[in-house]
C-alpha positions as CSV (number, residue, x, y, z in Angstrom):
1,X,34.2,21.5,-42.4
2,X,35.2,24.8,-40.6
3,X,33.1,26.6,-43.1
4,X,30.0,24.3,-41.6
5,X,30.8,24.5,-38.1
6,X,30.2,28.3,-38.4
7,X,27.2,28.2,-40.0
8,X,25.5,25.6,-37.7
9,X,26.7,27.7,-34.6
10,X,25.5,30.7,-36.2
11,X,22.0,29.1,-36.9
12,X,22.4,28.2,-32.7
13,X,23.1,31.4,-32.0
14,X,20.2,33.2,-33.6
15,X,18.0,30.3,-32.3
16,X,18.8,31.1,-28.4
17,X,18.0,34.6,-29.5
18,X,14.2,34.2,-29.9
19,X,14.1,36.3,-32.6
20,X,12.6,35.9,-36.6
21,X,12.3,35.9,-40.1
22,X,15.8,35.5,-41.1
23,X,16.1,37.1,-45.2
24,X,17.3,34.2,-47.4
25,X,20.5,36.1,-48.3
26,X,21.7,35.8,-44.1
27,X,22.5,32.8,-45.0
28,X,23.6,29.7,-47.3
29,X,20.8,28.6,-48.7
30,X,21.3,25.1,-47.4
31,X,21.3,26.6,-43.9
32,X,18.5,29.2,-44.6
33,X,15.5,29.4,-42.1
34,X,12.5,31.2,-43.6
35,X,10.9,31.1,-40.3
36,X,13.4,31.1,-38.0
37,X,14.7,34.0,-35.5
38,X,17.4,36.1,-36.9
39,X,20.1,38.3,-35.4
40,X,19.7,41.4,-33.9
41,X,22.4,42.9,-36.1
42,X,25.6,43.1,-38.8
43,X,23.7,40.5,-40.9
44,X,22.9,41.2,-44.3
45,X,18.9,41.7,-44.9
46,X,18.6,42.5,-41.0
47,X,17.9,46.1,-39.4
48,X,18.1,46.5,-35.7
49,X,15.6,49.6,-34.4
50,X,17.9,50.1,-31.8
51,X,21.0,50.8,-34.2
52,X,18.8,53.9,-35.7
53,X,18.3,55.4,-32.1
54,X,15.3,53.7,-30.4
55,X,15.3,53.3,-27.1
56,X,12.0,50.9,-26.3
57,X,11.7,51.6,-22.6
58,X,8.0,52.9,-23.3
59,X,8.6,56.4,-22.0
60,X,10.9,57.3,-25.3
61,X,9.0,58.1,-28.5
62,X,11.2,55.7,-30.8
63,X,9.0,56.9,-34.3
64,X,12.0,58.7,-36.2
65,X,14.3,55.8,-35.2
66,X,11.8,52.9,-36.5
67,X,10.8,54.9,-39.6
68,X,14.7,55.6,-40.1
69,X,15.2,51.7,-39.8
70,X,12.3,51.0,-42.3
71,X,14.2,53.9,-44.5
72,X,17.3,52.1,-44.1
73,X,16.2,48.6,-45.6
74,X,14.4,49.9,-48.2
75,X,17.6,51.8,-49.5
76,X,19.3,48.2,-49.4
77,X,17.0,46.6,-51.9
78,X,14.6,45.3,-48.6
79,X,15.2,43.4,-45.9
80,X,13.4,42.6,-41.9
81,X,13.2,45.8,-39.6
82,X,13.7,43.8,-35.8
83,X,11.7,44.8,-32.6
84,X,14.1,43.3,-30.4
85,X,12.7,42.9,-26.7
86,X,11.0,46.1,-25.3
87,X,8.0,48.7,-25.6
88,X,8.9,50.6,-28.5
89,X,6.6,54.3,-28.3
90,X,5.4,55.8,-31.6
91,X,3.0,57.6,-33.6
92,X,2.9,56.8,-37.4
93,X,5.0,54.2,-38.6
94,X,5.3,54.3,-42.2
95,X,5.8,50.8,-44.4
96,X,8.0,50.6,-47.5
97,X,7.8,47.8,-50.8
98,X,10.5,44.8,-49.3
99,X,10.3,45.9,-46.2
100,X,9.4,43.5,-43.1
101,X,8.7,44.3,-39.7
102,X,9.5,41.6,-36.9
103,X,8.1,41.8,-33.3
104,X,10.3,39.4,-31.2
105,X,9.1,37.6,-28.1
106,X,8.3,40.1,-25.4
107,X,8.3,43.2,-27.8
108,X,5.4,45.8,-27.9
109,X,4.7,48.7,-30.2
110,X,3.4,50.6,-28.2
111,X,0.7,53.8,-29.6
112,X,1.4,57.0,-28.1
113,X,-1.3,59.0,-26.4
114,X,-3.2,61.1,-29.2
115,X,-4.3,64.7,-28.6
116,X,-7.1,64.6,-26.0
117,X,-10.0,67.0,-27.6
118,X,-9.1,70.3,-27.2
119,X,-6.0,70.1,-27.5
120,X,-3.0,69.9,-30.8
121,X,-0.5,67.5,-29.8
122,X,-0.4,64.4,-28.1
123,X,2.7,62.1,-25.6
124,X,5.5,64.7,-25.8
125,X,4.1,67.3,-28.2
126,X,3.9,64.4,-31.3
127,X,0.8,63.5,-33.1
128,X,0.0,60.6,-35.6
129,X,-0.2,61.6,-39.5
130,X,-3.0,63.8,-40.9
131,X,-6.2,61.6,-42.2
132,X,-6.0,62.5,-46.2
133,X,-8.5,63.7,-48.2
134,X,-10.7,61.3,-49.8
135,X,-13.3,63.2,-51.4
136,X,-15.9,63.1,-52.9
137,X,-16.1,59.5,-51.7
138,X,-16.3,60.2,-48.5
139,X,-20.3,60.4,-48.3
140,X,-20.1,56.7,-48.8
141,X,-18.6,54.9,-45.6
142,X,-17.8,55.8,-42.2
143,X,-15.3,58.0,-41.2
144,X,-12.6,55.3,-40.7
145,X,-12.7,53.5,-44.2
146,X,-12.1,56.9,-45.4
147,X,-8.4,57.4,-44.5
148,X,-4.9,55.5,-43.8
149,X,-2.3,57.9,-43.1
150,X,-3.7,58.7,-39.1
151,X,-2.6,55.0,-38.4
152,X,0.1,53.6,-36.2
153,X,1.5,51.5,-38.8
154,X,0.3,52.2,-42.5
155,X,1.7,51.7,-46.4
156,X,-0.1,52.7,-49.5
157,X,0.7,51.5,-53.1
158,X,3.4,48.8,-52.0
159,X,3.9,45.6,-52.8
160,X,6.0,42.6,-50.5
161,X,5.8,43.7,-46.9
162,X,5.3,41.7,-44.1
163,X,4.5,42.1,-40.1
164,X,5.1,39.2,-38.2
165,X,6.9,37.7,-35.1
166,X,5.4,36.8,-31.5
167,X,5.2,40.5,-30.2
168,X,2.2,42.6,-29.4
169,X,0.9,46.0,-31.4
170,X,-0.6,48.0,-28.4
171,X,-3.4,50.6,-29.5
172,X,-3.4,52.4,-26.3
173,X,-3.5,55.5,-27.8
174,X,-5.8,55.4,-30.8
175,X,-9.3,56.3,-30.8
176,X,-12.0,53.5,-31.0
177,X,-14.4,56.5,-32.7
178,X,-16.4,59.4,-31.3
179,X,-20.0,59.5,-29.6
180,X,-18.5,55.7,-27.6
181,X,-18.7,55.0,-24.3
182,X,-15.3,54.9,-22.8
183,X,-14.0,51.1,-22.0
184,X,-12.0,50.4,-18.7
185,X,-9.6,53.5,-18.2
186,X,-9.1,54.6,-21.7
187,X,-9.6,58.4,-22.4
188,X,-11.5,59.1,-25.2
189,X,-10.2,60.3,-28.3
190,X,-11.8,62.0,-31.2
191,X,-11.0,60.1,-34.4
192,X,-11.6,63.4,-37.1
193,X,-9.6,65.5,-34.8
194,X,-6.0,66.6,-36.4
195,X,-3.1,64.5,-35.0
196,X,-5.2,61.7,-33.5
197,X,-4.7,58.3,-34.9
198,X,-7.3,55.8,-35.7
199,X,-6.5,52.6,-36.4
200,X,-3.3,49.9,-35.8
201,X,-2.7,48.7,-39.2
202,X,-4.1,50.4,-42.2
203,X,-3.0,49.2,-45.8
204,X,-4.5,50.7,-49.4
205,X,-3.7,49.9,-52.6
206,X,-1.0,47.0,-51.9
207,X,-0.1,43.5,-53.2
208,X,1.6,40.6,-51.6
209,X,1.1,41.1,-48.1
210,X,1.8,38.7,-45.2
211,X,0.6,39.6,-41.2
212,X,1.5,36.6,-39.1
213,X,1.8,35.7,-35.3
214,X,1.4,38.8,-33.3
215,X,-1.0,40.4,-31.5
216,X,-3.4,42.9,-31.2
217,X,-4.2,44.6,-28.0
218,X,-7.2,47.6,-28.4
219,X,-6.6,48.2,-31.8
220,X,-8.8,51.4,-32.2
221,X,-11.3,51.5,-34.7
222,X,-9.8,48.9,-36.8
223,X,-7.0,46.2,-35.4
224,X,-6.6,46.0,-39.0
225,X,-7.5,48.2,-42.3
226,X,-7.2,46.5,-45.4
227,X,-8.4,48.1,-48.4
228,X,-7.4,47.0,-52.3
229,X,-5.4,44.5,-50.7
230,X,-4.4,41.5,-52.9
231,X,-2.8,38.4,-52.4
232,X,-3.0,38.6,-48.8
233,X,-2.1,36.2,-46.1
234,X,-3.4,36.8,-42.1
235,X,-2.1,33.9,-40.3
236,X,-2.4,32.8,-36.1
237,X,-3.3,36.5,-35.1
238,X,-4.9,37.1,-31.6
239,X,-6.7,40.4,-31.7
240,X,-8.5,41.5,-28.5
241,X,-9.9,44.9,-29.6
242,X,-12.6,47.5,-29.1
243,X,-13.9,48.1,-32.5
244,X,-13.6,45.7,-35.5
245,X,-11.1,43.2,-35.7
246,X,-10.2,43.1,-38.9
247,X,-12.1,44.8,-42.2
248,X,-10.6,43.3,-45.4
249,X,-12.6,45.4,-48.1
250,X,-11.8,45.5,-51.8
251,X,-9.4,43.0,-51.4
252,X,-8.7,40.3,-53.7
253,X,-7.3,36.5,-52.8
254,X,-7.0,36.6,-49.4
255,X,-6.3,33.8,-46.8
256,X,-7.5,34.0,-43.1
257,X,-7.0,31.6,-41.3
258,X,-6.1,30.3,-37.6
259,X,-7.2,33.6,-36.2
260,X,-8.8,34.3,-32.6
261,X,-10.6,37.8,-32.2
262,X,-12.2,39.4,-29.0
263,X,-14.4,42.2,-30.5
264,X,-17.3,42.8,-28.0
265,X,-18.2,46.3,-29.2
266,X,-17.7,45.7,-32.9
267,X,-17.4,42.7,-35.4
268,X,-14.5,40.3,-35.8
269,X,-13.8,39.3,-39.2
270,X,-15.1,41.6,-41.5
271,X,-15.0,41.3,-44.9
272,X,-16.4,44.7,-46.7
273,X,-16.6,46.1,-50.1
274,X,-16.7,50.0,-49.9
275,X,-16.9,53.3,-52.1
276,X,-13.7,53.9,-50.5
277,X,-10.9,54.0,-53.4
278,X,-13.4,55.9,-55.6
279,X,-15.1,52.8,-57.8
280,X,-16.8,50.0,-56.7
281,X,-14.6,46.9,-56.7
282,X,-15.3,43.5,-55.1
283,X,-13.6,41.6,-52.2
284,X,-13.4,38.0,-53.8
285,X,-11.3,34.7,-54.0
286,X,-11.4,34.8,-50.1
287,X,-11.0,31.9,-47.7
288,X,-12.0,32.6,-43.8
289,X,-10.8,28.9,-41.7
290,X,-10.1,27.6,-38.6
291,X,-10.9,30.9,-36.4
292,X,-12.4,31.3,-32.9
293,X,-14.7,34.7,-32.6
294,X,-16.2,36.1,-29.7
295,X,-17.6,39.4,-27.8
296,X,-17.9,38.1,-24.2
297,X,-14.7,38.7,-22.8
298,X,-13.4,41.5,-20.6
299,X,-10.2,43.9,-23.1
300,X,-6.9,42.0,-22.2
301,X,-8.0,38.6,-21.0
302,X,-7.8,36.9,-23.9
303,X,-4.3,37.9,-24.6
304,X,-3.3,37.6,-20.8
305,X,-4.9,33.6,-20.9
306,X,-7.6,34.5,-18.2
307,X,-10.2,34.7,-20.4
308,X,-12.7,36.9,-18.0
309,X,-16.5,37.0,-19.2
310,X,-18.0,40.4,-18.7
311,X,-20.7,40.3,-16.6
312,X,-24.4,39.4,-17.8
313,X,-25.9,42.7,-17.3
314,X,-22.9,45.0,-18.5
315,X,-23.6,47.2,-21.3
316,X,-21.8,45.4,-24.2
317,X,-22.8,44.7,-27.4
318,X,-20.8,41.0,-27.5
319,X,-20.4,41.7,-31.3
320,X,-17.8,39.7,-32.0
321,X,-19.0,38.2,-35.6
322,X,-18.4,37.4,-39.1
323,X,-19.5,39.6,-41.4
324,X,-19.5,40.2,-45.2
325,X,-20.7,44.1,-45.0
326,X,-22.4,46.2,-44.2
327,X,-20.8,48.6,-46.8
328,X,-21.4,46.9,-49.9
329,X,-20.8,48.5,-53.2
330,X,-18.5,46.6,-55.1
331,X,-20.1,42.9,-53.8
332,X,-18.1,39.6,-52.3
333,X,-17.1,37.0,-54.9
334,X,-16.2,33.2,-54.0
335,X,-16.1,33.4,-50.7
336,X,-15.5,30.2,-48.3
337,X,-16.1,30.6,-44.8
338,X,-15.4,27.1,-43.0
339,X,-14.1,25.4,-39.4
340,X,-14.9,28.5,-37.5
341,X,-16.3,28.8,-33.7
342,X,-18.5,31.7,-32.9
343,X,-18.7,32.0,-28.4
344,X,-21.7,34.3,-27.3
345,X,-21.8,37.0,-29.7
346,X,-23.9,37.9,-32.9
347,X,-24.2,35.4,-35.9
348,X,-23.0,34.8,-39.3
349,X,-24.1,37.7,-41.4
350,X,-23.9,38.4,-45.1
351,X,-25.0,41.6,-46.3
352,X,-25.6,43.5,-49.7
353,X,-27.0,46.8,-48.9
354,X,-25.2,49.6,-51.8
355,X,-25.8,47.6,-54.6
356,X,-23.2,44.4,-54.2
357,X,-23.2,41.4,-56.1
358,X,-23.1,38.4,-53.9
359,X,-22.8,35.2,-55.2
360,X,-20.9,32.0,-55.1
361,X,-20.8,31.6,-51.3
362,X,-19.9,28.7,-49.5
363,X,-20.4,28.1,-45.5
364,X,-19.8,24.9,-43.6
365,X,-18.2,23.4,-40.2
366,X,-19.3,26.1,-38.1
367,X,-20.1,25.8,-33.9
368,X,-22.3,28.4,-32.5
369,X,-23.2,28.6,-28.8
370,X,-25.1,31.5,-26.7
371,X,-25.5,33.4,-30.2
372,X,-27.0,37.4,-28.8
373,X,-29.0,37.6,-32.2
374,X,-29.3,35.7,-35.4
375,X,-26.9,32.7,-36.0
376,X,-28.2,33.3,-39.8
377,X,-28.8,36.4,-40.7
378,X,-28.7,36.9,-45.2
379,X,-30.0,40.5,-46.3
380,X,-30.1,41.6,-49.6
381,X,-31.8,45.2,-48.8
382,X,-31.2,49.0,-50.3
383,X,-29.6,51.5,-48.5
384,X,-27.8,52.1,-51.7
385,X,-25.2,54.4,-49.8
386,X,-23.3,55.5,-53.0
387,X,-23.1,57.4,-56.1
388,X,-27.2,58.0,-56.9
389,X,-26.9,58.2,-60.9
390,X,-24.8,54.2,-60.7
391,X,-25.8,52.9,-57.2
392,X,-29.0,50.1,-58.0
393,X,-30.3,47.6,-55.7
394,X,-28.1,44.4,-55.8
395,X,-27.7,40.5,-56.1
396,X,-27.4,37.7,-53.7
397,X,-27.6,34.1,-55.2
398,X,-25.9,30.8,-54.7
399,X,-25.6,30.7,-51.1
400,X,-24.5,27.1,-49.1
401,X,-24.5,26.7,-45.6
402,X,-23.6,23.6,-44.1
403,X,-23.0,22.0,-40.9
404,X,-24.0,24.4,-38.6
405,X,-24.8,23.8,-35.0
406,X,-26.1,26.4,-32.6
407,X,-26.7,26.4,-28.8
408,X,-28.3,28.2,-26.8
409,X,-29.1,31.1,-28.9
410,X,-31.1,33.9,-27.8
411,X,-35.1,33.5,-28.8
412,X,-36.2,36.8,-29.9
413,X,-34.4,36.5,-33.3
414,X,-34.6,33.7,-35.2
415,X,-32.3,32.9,-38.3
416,X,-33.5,35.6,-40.9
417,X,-32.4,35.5,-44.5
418,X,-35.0,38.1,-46.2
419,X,-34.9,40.2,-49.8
420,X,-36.9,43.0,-50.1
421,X,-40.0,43.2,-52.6
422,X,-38.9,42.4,-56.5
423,X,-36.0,41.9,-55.5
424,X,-35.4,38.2,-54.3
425,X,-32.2,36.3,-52.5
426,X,-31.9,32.9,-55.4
427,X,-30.5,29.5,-55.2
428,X,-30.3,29.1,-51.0
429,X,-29.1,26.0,-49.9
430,X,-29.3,24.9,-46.0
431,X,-28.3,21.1,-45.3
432,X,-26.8,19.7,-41.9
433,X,-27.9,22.6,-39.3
434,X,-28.8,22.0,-35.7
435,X,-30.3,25.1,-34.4
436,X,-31.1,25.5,-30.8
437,X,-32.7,28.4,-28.8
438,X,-33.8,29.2,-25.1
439,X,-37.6,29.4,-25.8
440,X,-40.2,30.9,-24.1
441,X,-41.4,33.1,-26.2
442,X,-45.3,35.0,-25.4
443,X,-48.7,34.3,-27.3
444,X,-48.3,37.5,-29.2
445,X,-45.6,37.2,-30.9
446,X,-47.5,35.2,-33.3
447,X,-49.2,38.3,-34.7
448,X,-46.3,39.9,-35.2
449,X,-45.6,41.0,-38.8
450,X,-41.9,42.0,-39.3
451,X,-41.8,45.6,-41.5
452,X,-39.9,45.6,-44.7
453,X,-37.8,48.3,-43.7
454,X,-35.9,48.5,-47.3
455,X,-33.5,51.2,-46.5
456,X,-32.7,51.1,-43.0
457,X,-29.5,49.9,-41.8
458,X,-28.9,46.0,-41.8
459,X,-28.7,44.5,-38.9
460,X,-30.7,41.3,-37.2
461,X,-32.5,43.5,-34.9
462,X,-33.7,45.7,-37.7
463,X,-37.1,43.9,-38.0
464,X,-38.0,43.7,-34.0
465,X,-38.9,40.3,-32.3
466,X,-40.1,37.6,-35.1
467,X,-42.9,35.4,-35.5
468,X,-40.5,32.4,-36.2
469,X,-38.4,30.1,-33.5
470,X,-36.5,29.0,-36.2
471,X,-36.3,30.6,-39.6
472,X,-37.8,33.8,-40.9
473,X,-37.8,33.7,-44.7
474,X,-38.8,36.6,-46.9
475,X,-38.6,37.3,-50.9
476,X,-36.7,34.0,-51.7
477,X,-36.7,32.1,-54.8
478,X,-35.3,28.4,-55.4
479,X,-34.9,27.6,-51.4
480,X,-34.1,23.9,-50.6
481,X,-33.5,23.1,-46.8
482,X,-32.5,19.9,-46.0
483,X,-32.0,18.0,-42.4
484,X,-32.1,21.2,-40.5
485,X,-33.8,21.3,-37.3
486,X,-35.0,23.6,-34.9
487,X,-34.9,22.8,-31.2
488,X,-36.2,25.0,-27.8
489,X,-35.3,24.9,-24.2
490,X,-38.5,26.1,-23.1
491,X,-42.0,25.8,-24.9
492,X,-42.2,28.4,-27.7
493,X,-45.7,28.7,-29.3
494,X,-44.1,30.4,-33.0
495,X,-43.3,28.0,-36.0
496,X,-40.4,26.5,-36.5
497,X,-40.4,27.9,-40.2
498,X,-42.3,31.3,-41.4
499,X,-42.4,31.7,-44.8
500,X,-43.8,35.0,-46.7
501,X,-43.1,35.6,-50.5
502,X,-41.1,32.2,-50.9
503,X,-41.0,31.0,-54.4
504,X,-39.7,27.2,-55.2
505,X,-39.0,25.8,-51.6
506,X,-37.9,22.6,-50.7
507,X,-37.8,21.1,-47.3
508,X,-36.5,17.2,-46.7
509,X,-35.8,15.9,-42.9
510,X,-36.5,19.0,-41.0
511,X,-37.6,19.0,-37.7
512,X,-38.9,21.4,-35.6
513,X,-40.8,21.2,-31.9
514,X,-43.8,19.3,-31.5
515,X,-47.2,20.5,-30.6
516,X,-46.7,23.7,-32.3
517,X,-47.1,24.5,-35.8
518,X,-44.1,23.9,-37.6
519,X,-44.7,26.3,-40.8
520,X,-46.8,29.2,-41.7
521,X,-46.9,30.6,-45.1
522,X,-48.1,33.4,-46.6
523,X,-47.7,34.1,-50.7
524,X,-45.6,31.2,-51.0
525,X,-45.9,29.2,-54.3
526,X,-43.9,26.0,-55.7
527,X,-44.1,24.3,-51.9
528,X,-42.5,20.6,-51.2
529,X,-42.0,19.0,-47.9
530,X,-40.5,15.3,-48.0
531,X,-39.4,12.7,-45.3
532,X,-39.9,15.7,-42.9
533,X,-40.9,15.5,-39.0
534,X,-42.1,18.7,-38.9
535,X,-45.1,18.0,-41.3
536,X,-46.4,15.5,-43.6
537,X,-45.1,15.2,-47.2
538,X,-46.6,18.2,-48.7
539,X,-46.9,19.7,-52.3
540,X,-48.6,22.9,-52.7
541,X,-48.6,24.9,-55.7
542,X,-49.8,28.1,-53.8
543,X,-50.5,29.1,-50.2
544,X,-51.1,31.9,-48.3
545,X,-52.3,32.5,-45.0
546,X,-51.5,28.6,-43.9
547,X,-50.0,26.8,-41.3
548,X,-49.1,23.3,-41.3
């Protein structure tokens, strides 16, 4: 009886002190919390920052005592690092196998100041770690996929780690990358300068990894870096950032999920597949659910609850996406992208560019509204940005996307899912979309004739304004579209479907606005249009050069 009134006030006691993710050796296992807050010190499994020298009071730079914490715990066979409250001040942070970090409620890691150019140190003469060579892959992706080490927090070739707990990561002091605008007050930092760190989080080469519950506050060019990740969980992060969100590329069964990210200069969740750790390897067995991302909102607001819109003329990109690519070597694999919200920033986008395969790719319960671009925009294309003698163009086949609704999209890109010549996107399927746009689009945009532009970088606004209100739909083969309609604020003289080297289409219940034509085709064979209010029921081996 003594022996469980001790335990049960002990439990109390570590309760009232808000903090987290108690080791299952703290305590009996009958009593043991997996989620719950743990002591702030002299439990087994538990390592206090503060008990290794760091101050948190934001002015101190607290890097040797955290890494000396994270040294500490790995010498004991593992164990949770704890952030109690404060603003703990570092430079690199450097993660161990069995380690855990914890941010309690009301705890910031905080990024020191990098060198400003010119100069060789940063806050207090300290700098973040040296970017490693990665060469010769470094031709192959931007600057930031490239290295790890010039992080505030990084690990490499580890395997059970963990950041969670309430608390904030503040990227104050990383760069966000050269030749960019400065945002609010932020200085500008050089990322390939020595001593100047990049990114928040960067992970390579590591296994059973959990990031859960904190947030990210201008993250730098990544909030998170996640590259040869497997089984990986990202749980009820808020990440209100500059650049990208979150890049999980060559990563292998991984679970997003419950995630809100403010990216307006960059995308949100981006899943990539880069040249990075030397060979082309795929990001697959992914699941993407339940998250809200958006580019509209002034740094800081979401975090703070205020949720302030930037203005409508300011000079932001409103991002903000999902995005499989644009670097795209190794391919994404069984992919499921579902229950997701995107608020006034670019569309869906699914990219293979360097050769990827792309197949097995599911899409469904997603809410658009004020979308800046496409709120569908497939592109199998070649850049082919790696190795010349293995690099070829790629694959993208068995695509579903269903239940989509968009409002209010922006009208001078349409959804565009386009191949390039000989080299077709197979096996599309669109069922359930409602896809609505402002309208008003001039006369001669029905002249217009997008350019193939193969090689050029892939992005929506690639091909200039389009012919289509609705769906622009190049180099297809086996296409079936089903009750999907189109829908304009304002009269908009284009079709509601433009199709142009389309082989094997099928269209049942689609709608699309009246007194217009609702499809033009050109070197389209195989064509069926059933139960449809955008045109009679049609069946045309071949047509070119037709509306209907």
């Amino acid at each position: 009886m003594n022996s469980f009134r001790s335990n049960r006030r002990e439990i109390l006691r570590m309760s009232a002190l808000g903090l987290g993710a108690v080791v299952g050796s703290s305590l009996p296992e009958a009593y043991a919390l997996p989620h719950s807050p743990a002591s702030l010190g002299g439990m087994p499994g538990v390592f206090d920052v503060r008990t290794y020298g760091a101050v948190g009071d934001g002015k101190t730079v607290d890097t040797s005592a955290i890494n000396k914490a994270i040294e500490a715990a790995a010498a004991a066979g593992g164990g949770t690092v704890v952030f109690p409250p404060g603003t703990w001040l570092s430079f690199s942070i450097h993660l161990t196998s069995h380690v855990g970090l914890y941010l309690s409620q009301a705890a910031t890691i905080l990024a020191a100041d990098s060198p400003l150019p010119g100069q060789t140190t940063g806050y207090n003469g300290g700098t973040y770690d040296a970017a490693e060579p990665n060469t010769p892959w470094e031709d192959y992706q931007d600057y930031g996929h490239n290295h790890w080490h010039n992080s505030l927090i990084w690990g490499e070739n580890l395997t059970d780690i963990s950041i969670t707990g309430p608390g904030v990561i503040y990227g104050k002091g990383l760069s966000f990358g050269a030749n960019r605008n400065a945002r609010g007050n932020y200085p500008i930092y050089v990322a390939e300068q020595a001593g100047v760190g990049n990114k928040s989080i960067a992970l390579k080469n590591c296994h059973n990894v959990l990031l859960r519950d904190f947030s990210i506050l201008k993250g730098g060019h990544f909030g998170l870096l996640l590259t040869g990740v497997d089984n990986l969980t990202i749980d009820n992060l808020t990440i209100d950032t500059d650049r990208d969100g979150m890049d999980i590329d060559c990563c292998r069964n991984v679970h997003v999920s419950n995630c809100t990210v403010n990216s307006p200069w960059d995308d949100g969740i981006c899943p990539k597949s880069s040249y990075s750790l030397g060979y082309a390897r795929a990001t697959e067995n992914v699941t993407i659910t339940n998250c809200y991302v958006t580019g509209d909102y002034e740094l800081g607001t979401v975090l703070d609850g205020t949720f302030r819109r930037f203005a409508a003329d300011a000079h932001v990109g409103r991002t903000g996406r999902i995005k499989c690519g644009t670097e795209s070597n190794g391919g994404f694999k069984n992919i499921a992208i579902s229950n997701c919200v995107f608020d006034t920033c670019n569309g869906l986008a699914l990219e293979s560019e360097d050769g990827a395969l792309c197949e097995d790719i599911a899409v469904t319960n997603i809410t658009m509204r004020n979308i800046t671009t496409s709120p569908i925009f497939i592109r199998l294309g070649a850049r082919l940005r790696g190795p010349k003698e293995t690099t070829k163009v790629g694959t993208m086949r068995r695509i579903l996307i269903s239940n989509l609704t968009s409002y209010n999209c922006a009208s001078r890109l349409c959804s565009i899912l386009s191949g390039i010549p000989d080299y077709a996107i197979e096996d599309v399927k669109l069922d359930s979309i409602y896809q609505h746009h402002v309208g008003g689009a001039s006369p001669d945009t029905l002249s217009i004739r997008p350019p193939e532009n193969e090689a050029k970088y892939p992005d929506p606004g690639m091909f200039g304004p389009m012919p289509s209100q609705g769906f622009f739909l190049r180099h297809i083969k086996n296409l079936e579209m089903s009750h999907v309609e189109v829908a304009a604020a304002s009269p908009d003289p284009r079709p509601g479907f433009y199709l142009t080297g389309v082989d094997r289409a099928d269209f049942i219940a689609v709608t699309s606005p009246k007194g217009v034509a609702a499809f033009h085709l050109d070197q389209v064979t195989d064509l069926r249009i059933l139960l449809s209010r955008a045109a009679k029921d049609t069946q045309l081996e071949t047509a070119d050069s037709q509306t209907l």
